[in-house]
N, C-alpha and C positions, 0 to 999 in steps of 0.2 A: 535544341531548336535551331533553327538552321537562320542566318541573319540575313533578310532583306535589304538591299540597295537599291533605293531608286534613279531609275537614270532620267534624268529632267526629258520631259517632252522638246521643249527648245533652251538650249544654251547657248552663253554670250562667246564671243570668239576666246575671251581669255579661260572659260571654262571647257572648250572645246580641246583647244592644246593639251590641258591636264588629262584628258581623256584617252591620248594616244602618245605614240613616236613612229617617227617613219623609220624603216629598216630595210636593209639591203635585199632584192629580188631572189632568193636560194636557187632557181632556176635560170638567172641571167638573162631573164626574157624583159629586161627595162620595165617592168610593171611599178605600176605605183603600192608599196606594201606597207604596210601599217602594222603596229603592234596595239591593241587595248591594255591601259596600264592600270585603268580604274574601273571596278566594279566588277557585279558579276562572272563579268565577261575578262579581267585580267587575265593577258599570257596568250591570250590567242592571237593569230596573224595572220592578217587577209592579202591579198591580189585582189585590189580591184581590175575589172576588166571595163568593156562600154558604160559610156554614162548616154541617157538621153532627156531632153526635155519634152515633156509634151507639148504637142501642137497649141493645145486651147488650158488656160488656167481653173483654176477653182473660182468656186463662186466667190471665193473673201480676197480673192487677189493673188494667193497664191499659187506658183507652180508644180505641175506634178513631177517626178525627177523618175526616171527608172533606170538601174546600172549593175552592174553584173561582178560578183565579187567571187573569189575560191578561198576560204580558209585552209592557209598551208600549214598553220602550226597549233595545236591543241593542246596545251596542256593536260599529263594525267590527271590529275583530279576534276579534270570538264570531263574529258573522253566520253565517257558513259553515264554522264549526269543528265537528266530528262528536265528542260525548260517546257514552261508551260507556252502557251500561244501567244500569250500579253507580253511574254519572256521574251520570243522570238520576235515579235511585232519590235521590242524597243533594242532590241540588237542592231537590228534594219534599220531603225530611227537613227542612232546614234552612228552607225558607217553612213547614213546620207549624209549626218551633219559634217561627219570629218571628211568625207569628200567633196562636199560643198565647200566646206573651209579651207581644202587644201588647194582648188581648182582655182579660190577668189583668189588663194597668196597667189598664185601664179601667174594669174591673170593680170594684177596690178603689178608684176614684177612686167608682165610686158611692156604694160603701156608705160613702163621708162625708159625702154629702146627704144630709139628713135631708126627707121629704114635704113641708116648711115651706120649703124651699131654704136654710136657713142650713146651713152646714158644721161639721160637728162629729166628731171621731174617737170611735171607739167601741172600746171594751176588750171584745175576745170573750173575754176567760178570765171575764170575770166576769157571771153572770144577770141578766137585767132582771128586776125585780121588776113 
């Protein structure tokens, strides 16, 4: 009998990191590549390509995300293993969260450059005068 893993619908940022590692582009086309280290899906490695947000939200607040990945590396024993639709639904699910998660770290890495290139942390509770 073959053992199920479930991949959580939504996980916490520190749940998300156990879920991947970032790994070097084997094409040298600066892509962002990822490794899956847990579940199912261990051993494979994607290229994401475009990411886009949709224009208008979901009715509960949240947004829709659409982006464009190449799995470069398959492990033999995936190769020719047949995931069901629910299977492939939370493949999808889990590369949105790790590219949402990996977009925010980078995002927040910006906003501590400052236009001058020196680094500096900025306090959002508090106005800039």
């Amino acid at each position: 009998m073959e053992e199920q893993i479930e991949i959580p619908a939504e996980m916490s940022l520190e749940q998300i990191k156990k879920y991947h590692s970032r790994v070097p582009d084997p094409d040298e086309k600066e892509r962002l590549c990822v490794r899956i280290e847990k579940g199912p899906f261990a051993g494979i490695d994607v290229a994401y390509g475009r990411f886009q947000l949709s224009d208008k939200d979901n009715d509960d607040g949240t947004s829709k995300v659409r982006f464009e990945y190449d799995m470069i590396k398959i492990p033999p024993d995936l190769k020719d293993k047949e995931f069901s639709d629910e299977m492939g639904d939370a493949f999808e699910s889990l590369l949105g969260q790790i590219y949402i998660h990996i977009l925010n770290k980078e995002l927040e890495k910006q906003k501590e450059e400052s236009e001058d290139g020196k680094t500096r942390k900025y306090h959002f509770a508090k106005p800039v005068i």
